[in-house]
TIGU-100733 format. One line per 10 residues: for each residue x, y, z of C-alpha. Coordinates in steps of 0.05 Angstrom, whole numbers, plus 5000, padded with zeros to 4 digits. Example, Ala and Ser with C-alpha at 12.3 -4.5 7.8 and 13.67 -1.06 7.14 Angstrom:
<semis>
5246:4910:5156 ~ 5273:4979:5143
</semis>
This chain:
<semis>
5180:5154:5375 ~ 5108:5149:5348 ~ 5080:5081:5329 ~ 5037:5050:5261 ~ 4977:5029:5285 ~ 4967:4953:5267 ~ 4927:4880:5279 ~ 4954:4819:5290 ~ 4933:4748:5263 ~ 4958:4679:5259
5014:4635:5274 ~ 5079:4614:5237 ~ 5137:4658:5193 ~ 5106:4724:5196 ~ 5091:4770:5139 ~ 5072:4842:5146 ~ 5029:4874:5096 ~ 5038:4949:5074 ~ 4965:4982:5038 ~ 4967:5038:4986
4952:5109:4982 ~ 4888:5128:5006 ~ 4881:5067:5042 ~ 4876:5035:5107 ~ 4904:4959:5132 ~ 4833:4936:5117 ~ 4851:4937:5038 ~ 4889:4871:5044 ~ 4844:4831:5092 ~ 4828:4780:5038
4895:4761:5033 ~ 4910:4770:5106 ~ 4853:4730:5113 ~ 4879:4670:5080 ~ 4953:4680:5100 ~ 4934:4677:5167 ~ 4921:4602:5163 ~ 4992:4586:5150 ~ 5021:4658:5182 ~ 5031:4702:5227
4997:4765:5197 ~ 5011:4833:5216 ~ 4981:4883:5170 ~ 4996:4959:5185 ~ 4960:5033:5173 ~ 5015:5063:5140 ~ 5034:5150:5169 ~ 4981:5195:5166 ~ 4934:5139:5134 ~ 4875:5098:5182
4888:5105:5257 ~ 4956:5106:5246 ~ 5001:5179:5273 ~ 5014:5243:5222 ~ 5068:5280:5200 ~ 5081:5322:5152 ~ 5142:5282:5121 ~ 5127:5220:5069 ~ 5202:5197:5039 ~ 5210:5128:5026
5267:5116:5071 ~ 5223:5147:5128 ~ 5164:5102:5114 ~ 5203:5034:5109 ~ 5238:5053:5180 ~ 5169:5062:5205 ~ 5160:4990:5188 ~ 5224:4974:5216 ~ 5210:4999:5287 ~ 5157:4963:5287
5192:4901:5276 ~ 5242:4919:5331 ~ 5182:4934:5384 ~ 5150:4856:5359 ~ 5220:4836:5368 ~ 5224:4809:5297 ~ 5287:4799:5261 ~ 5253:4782:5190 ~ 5187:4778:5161 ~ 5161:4761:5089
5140:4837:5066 ~ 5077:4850:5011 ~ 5060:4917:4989 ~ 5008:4935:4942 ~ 5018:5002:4902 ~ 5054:5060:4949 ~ 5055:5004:5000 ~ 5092:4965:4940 ~ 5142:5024:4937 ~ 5151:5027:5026
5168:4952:5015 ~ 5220:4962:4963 ~ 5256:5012:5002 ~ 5249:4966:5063 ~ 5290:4916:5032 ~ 5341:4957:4999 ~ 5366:4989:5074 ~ 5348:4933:5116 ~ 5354:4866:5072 ~ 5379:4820:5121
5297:4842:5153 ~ 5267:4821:5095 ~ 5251:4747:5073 ~ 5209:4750:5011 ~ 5191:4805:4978 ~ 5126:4810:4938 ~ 5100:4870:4905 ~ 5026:4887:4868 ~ 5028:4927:4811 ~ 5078:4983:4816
5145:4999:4794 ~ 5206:5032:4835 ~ 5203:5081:4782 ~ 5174:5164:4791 ~ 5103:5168:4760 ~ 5077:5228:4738 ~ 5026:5265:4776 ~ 4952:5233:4770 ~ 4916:5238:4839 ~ 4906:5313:4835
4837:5306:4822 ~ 4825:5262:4877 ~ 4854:5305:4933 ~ 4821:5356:4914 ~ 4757:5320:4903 ~ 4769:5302:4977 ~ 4788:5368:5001 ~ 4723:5398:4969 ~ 4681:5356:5010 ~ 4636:5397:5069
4647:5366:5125 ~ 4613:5414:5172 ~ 4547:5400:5129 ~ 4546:5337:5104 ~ 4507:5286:5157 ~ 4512:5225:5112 ~ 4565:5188:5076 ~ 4512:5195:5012 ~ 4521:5264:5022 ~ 4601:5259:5023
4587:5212:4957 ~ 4544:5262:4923 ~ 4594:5319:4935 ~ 4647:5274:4907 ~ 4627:5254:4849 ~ 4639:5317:4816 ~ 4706:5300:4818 ~ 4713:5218:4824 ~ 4663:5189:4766 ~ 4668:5118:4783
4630:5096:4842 ~ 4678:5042:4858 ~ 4728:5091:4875 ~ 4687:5139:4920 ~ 4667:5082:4955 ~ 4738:5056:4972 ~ 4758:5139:4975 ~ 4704:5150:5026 ~ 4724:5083:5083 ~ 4771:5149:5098
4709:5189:5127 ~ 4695:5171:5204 ~ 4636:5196:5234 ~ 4628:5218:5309 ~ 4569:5255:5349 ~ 4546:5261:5279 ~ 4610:5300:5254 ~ 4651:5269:5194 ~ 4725:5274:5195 ~ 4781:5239:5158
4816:5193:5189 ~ 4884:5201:5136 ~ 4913:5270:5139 ~ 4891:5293:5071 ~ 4940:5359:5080 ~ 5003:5320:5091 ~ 4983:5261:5042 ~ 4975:5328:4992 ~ 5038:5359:5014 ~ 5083:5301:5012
5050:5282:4937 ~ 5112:5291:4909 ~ 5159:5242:4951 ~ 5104:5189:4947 ~ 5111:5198:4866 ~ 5188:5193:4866 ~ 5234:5133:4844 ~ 5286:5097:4860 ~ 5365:5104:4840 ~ 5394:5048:4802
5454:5052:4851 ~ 5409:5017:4898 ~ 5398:4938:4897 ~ 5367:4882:4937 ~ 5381:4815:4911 ~ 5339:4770:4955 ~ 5282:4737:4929 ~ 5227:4785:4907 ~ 5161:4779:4859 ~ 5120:4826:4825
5052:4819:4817 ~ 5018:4856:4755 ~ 4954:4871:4735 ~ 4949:4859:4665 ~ 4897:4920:4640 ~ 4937:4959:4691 ~ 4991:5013:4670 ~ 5033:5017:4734 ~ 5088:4959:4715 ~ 5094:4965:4646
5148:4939:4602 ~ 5192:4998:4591 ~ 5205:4984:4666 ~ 5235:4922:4659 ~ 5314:4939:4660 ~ 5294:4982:4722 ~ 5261:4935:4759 ~ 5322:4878:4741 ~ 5374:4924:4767 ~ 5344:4942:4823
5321:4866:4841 ~ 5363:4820:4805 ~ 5335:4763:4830 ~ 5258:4773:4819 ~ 5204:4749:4777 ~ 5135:4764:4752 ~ 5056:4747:4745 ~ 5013:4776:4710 ~ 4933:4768:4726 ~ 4895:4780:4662
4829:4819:4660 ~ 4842:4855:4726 ~ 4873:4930:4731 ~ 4908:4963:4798 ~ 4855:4934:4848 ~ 4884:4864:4834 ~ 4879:4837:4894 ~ 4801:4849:4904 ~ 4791:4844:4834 ~ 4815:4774:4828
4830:4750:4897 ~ 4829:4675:4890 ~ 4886:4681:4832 ~ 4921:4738:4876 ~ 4928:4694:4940 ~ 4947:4627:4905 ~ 5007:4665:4866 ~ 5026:4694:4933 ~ 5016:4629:4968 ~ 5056:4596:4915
5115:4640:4919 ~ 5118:4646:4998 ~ 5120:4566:4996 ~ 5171:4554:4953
</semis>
């Protein structure tokens, strides 16, 4: 059985936190950062994402029990669980198989419902980068921004790139991540429920939780409730991180 990659920080009720697409467990180190006071933190590289292992399979169901195994091998019974984005979506699905492992739930800024296709652009932007050629990550930026305008996003797009004896690689597999776009898009049935105690955080000039979603999201978790940070889009939790940690603070103390 291959193993997520993860670190470890902190004492107390533990939490595990679950990054996004694209990303890496260094996403949510401000929050880690401050849980880990009060915590014990264990934030994880999600399959075929930061120096975690690859496979060519991304459901839902596949991606929470790669959480769960790792609870079993830290001999956890329960943890708090946050997910931001896809890592939003692995924690959902966590709770809904395995809710006597979950605790609280929180999730930023995404819906268990299918969204339609919108990364294309990216993966390919990614794909079309030269890595035999390119000896700088300027270089990687500069090829990228034909395809990714906003600098902000190349730069978070590009922590992927890992350089050795001067060769550039990625560290996620960008094949499988393409491959698997379509399970990592998908929804959730309303057949399925977890009624334990569950927030959702929402960026307020963000799309991803929008109100058309709320009889979705109340069937699915009848017992949750929402926040919404104004003036900050899906990045909420480096956008506005002092508002972002107190709400989670908040609800894990309560």
């Amino acid at each position: 059985m291959q193993k997520l990659h993860y670190q470890e920080a902190g004492q107390g009720d533990t939490i595990i936190l679950i990054h996004g697409l694209f990303g890496s467990l260094e996403n949510l180190g401000m929050i880690a950062k401050v849980l880990q006071d009060n915590y014990r933190v264990i934030s994880v590289d999600v399959r075929n994402h930061g120096q975690s292992f690859h496979q060519n399979s991304m459901q839902y169901s596949e991606l929470a029990l790669d959480i769960i195994h790792l609870m079993d091998d830290l001999k956890l019974e329960n943890a708090h669980i946050l997910g931001h984005s896809m890592g939003g979506k692995i924690a959902m699905q966590l709770a809904i198989d395995f809710p006597s492992r979950v605790n609280k739930l929180i999730i930023a800024d995404i819906a268990p419902v299918e969204y339609p296709p919108h990364h294309e652009r990216i993966i390919n932007g990614l794909k079309s980068i030269n890595l035999d050629i390119i000896k700088t990550r300027k270089e990687a930026d500069i090829q990228l921004t034909q395809a990714v305008e906003t600098a902000s996003v190349r730069q978070f797009l590009l922590r992927n790139l890992s350089s050795k004896n001067g060769q550039f690689s990625f560290k996620c597999h960008l094949d499988y991540i393409s491959n698997c776009y379509p399970q990592i898009m998908s929804g959730f049935s309303l057949e399925q429920q977890y009624d334990g105690d569950t927030l959702f955080i929402k960026g307020g000039d963000s799309d991803y939780i929008q109100s058309s979603h709320r009889d979705v999201v109340l069937s699915i978790f009848p017992n949750s409730s929402a926040k919404i940070i104004q003036g900050t889009g899906h990045w909420l939790h480096a956008e506005k991180p002092v508002i972002f940690n107190k709400i989670v603070t908040d609800f894990l103390a309560k």
